[in-house]
C-alpha positions as CSV (number, residue, x, y, z in Angstrom):
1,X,9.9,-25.8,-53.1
2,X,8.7,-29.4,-52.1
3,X,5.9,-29.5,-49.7
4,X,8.0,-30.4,-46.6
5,X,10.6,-27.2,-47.1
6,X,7.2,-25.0,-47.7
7,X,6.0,-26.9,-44.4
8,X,9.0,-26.1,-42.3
9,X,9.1,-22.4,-43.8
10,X,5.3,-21.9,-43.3
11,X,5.8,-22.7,-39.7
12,X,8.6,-20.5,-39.0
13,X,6.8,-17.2,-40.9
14,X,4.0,-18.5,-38.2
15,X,6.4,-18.0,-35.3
16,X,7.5,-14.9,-36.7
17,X,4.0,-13.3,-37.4
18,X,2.6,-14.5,-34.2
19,X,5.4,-12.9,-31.9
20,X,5.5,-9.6,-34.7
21,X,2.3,-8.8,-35.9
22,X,0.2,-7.3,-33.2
23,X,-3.5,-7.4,-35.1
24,X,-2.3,-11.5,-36.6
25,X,-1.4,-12.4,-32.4
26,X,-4.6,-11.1,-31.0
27,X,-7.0,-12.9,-33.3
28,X,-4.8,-15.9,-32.7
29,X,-5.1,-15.5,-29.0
30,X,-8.8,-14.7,-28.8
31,X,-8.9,-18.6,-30.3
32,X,-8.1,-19.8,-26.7
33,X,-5.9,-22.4,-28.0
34,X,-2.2,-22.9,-27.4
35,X,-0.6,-22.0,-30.3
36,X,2.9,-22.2,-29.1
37,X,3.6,-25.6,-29.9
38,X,2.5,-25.5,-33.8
39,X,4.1,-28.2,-35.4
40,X,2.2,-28.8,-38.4
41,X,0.9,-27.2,-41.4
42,X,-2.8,-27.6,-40.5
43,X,-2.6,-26.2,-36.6
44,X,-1.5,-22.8,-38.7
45,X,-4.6,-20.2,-37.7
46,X,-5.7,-18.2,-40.6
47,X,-6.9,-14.4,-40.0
48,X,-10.6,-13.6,-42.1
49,X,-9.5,-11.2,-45.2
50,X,-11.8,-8.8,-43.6
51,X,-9.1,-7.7,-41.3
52,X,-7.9,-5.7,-43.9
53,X,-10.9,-3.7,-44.0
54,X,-10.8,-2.8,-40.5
55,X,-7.2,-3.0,-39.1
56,X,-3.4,-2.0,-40.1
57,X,-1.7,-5.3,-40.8
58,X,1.2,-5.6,-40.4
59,X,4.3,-7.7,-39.4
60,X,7.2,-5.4,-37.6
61,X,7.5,-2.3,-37.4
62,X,8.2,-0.4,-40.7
63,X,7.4,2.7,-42.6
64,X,5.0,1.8,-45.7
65,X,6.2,2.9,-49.4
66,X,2.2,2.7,-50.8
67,X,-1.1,1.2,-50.1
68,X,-3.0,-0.8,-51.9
69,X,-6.5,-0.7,-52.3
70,X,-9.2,-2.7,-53.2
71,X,-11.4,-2.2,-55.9
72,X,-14.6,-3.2,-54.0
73,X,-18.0,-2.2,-55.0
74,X,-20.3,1.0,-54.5
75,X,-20.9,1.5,-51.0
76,X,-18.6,-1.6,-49.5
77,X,-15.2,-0.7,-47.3
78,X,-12.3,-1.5,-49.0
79,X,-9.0,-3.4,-48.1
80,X,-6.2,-1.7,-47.5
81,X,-2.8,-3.6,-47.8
82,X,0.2,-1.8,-46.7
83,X,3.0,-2.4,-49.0
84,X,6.8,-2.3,-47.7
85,X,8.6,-3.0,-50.3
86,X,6.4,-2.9,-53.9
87,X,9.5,-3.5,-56.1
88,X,9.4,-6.9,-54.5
89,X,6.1,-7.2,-55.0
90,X,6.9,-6.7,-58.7
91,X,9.9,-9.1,-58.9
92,X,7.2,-11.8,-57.7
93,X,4.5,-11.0,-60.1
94,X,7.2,-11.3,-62.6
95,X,8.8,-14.0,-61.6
96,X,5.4,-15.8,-61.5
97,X,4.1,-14.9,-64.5
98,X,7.1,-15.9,-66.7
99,X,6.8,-19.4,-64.9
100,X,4.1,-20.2,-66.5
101,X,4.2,-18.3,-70.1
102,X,7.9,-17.7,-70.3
103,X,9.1,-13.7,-71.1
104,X,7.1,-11.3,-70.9
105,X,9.5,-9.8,-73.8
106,X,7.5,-11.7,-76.3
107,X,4.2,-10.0,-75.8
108,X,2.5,-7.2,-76.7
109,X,0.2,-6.7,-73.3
110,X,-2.7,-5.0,-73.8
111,X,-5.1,-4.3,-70.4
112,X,-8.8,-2.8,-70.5
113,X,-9.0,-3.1,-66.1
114,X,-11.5,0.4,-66.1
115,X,-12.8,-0.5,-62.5
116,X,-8.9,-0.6,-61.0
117,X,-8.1,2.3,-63.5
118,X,-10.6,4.5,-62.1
119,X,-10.5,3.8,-58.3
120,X,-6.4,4.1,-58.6
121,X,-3.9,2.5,-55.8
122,X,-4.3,-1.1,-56.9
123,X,-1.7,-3.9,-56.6
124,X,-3.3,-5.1,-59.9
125,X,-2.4,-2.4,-62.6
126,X,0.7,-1.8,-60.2
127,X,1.7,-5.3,-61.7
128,X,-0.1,-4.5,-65.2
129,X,1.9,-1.6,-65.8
130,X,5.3,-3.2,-64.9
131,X,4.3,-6.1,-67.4
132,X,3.5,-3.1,-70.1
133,X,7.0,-1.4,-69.6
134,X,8.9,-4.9,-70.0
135,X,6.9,-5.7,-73.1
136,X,7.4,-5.8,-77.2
137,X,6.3,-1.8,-78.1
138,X,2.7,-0.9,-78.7
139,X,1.6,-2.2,-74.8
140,X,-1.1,-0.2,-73.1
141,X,-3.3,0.3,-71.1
142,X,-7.4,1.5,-72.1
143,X,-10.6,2.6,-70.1
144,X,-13.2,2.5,-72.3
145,X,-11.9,3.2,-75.6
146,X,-12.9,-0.3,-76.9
147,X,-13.2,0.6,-80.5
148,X,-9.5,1.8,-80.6
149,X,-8.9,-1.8,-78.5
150,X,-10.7,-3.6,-81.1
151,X,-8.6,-2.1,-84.1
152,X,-5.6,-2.5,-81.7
153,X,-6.5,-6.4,-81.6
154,X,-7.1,-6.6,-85.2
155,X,-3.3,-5.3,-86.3
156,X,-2.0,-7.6,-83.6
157,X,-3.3,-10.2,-85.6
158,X,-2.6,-9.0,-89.2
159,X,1.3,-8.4,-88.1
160,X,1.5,-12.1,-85.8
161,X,2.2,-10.2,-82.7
162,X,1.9,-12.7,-79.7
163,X,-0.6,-10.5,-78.1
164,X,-2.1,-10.5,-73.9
165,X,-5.4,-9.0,-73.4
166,X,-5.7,-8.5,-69.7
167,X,-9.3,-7.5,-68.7
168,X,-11.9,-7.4,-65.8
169,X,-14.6,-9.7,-66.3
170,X,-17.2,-6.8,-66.7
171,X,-15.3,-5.2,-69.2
172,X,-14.4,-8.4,-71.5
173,X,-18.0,-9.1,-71.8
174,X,-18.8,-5.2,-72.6
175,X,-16.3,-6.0,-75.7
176,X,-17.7,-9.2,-76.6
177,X,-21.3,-7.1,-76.8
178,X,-19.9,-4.8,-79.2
179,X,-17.1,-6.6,-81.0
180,X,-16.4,-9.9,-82.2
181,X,-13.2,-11.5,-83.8
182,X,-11.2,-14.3,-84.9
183,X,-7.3,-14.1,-83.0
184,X,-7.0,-18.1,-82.1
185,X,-3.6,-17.3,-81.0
186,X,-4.7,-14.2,-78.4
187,X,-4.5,-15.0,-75.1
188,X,-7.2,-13.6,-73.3
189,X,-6.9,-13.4,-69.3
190,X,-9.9,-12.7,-67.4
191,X,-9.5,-11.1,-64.3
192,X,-11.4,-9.6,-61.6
193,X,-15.0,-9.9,-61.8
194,X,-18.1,-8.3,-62.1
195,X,-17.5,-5.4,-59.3
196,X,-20.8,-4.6,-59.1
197,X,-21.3,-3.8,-62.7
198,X,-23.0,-6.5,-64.5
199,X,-25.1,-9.5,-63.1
200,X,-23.0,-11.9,-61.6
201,X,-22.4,-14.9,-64.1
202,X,-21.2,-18.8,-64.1
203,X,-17.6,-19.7,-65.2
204,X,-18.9,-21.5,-68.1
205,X,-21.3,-19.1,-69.3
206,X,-18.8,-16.2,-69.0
207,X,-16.5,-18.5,-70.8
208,X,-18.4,-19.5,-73.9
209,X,-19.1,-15.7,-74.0
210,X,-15.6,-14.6,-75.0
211,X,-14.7,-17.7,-76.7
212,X,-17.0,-16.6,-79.2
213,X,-16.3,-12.9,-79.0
214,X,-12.2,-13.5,-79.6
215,X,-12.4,-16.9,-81.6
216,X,-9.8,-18.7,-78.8
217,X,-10.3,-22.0,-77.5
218,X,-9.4,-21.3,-74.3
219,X,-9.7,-18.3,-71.7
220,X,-6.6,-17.9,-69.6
221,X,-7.6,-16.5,-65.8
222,X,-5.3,-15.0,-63.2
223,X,-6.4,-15.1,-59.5
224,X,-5.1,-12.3,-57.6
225,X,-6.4,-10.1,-55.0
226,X,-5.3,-6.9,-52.9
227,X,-4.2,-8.7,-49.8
228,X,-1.8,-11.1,-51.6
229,X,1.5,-10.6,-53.1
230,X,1.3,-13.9,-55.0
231,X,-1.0,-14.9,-58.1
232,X,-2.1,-18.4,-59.6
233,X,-2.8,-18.4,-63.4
234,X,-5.3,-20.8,-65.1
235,X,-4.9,-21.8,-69.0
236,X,-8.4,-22.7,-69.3
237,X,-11.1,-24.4,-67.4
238,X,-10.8,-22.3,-64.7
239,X,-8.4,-24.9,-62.6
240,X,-6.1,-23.1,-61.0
241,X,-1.8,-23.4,-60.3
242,X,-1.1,-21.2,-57.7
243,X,2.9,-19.6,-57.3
244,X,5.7,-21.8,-55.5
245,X,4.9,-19.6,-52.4
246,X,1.5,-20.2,-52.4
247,X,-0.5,-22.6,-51.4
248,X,-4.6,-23.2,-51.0
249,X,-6.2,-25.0,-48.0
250,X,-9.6,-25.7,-48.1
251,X,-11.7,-25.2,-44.9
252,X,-15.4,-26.6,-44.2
253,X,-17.8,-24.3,-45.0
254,X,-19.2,-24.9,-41.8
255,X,-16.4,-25.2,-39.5
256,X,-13.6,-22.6,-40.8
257,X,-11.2,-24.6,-38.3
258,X,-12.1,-28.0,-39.7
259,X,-9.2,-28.3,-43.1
260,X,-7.7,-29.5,-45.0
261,X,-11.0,-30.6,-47.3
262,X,-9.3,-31.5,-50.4
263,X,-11.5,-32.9,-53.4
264,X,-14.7,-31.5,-51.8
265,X,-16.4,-27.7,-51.7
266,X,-14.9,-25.8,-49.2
267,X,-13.6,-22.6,-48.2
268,X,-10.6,-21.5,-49.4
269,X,-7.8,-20.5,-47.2
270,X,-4.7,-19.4,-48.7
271,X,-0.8,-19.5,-47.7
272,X,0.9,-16.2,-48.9
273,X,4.7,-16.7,-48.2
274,X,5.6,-13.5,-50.1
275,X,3.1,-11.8,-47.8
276,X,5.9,-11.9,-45.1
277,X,5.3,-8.3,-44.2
278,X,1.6,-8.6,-43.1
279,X,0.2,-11.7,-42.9
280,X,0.7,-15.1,-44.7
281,X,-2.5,-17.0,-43.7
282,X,-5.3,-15.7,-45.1
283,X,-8.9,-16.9,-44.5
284,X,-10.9,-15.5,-47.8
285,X,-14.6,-15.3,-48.6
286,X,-14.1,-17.5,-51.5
287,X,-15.6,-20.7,-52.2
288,X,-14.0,-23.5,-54.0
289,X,-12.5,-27.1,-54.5
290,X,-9.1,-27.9,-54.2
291,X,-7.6,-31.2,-56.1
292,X,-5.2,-33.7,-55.0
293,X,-2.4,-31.8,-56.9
294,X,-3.1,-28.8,-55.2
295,X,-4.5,-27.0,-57.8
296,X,-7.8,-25.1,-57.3
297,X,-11.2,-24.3,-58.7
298,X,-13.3,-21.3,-58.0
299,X,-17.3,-21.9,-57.6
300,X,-18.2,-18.4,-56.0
301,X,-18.3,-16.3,-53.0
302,X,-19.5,-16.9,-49.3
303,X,-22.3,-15.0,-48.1
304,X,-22.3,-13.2,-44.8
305,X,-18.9,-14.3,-44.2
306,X,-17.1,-11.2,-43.5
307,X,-17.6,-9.8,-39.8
308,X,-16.9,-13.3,-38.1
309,X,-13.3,-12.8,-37.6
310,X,-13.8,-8.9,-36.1
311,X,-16.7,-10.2,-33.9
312,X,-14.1,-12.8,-32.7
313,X,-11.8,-10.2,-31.7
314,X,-14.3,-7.6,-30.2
315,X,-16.0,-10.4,-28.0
């Protein structure tokens, strides 16, 4: 949609969350502004991502069909993201991902995602595994069987199977210790992080990394998380695209009401559309720039960023 009819329809989810969405209306009204008269895109409040950790967000009143659940690391709370309707969820995802790479039909998808895997309920290999069903045969998913992977990737490439490897940062560069190939025409998509199992790295180190480890030019990223239906995809250079119903606002790092702060380092707030059941206006602990185009870089996360919103609404 054009950036007037995503205007016009962010405001009216707005009105609706505000009057529907008991958790959404009180941080809005612990603001002390009038937000009755919201007009424009930028007057839209967005609610910190840690209010999934602590509160039941939703918009309506509705029985859930699952949860989703954060991956997190050792000893953190997680988010918890109460899902209505997941085939809808999946419809997006798809509809999303074929955008940008055309039918899944054409792949083989292979995912190595241990830390979702293990922890189980995650909106992640809930999309994963739909991809894997709708794929050419031989799909799967592995935990840590990366020799069998390895062998997997190898016959992929002897038989010119257009081939996905889905994998969690951590994980990829556990492979690329190990194993190393030439597939030029593998698409590698890097998901996820380090979740607390390796030191944290920079894009460009984790980059060159697995370029060498696969032999691709390129590695392919998709930016997802637990509270967010939608997904952006990046074909290299970490520069994001997000989905036709979402959007990414940059806020000042230090004024979170101060956006939008295109083409500098800011915050990054994000506009959710598909999140019409909980809460389309998410404030998140990531740090970024976003372009003129609206397309988005990643640089890291925030520190001590997560209790303002919840001290907000206790005070």
């Amino acid at each position: 949609m054009d950036s007037s009819t995503f205007e016009e329809t962010a405001i009216a989810v707005f009105n609706h969350q505000y009057q529907s969405n008991v958790v959404y209306k009180r941080y809005v009204d612990s603001l002390g502004r009038d937000f009755s008269k919201v007009q424009r895109l930028h007057q839209i409040p967005f609610m910190p991502i840690s209010f999934f950790k602590h509160f039941e967000i939703k918009t309506g009143e509705w029985e859930k069909e699952t949860v989703f659940e954060s991956s997190g690391t050792t000893g953190t709370v997680s988010s918890k993201h109460h899902i209505r309707d997941e085939a809808y969820y999946l419809e997006g995802c798809m509809a999303t991902f074929e955008e940008e790479y055309g039918s899944i039909s054409q792949y083989q998808v292979l995912a190595l995602l241990p830390s979702y895997l293990e922890r189980g309920n995650s909106g992640l290999i809930s999309m994963v595994n739909s991809f894997i069903h709708e794929a050419r045969p031989g799909s799967g998913f592995y935990l840590n069987e990366l020799d069998e992977l390895y062998q997997h990737l190898n016959k992929a490439k002897r038989e010119g199977i257009p081939t996905i490897l889905w994998g969690v940062t951590f994980a990829l560069l556990d492979f690329a210790e190990v194993f190393q190939m030439d597939f030029p025409d593998l698409i590698v998509m890097e998901t996820g992080g380090m979740k607390g199992r390796r030191k944290e790295m920079i894009r460009a180190d984790i980059h060159h990394t697995l370029h060498q480890a696969f032999g691709v030019s390129r590695i392919h990223s998709e930016y997802g998380m637990t509270e967010l239906f939608s997904q952006a995809y990046s074909k290299g250079e970490g520069i994001y695209r997000p989905s036709r119903l979402m959007q990414v606002v940059p806020r000042d790092l230090n004024d979170p009401f101060d956006y939008p702060f295109k083409g500098r380092r800011g915050g990054l707030n994000i506009i959710d559309l598909a999140n019409y059941d909980s809460c389309s206006f998410i404030e998140t602990q990531d740090m970024g720039i976003v372009y003129e185009d609206d397309s988005f870089e990643v640089l890291g996360r925030i520190d001590n960023s997560e209790m303002r919103g919840c001290n907000l609404m206790i005070s």
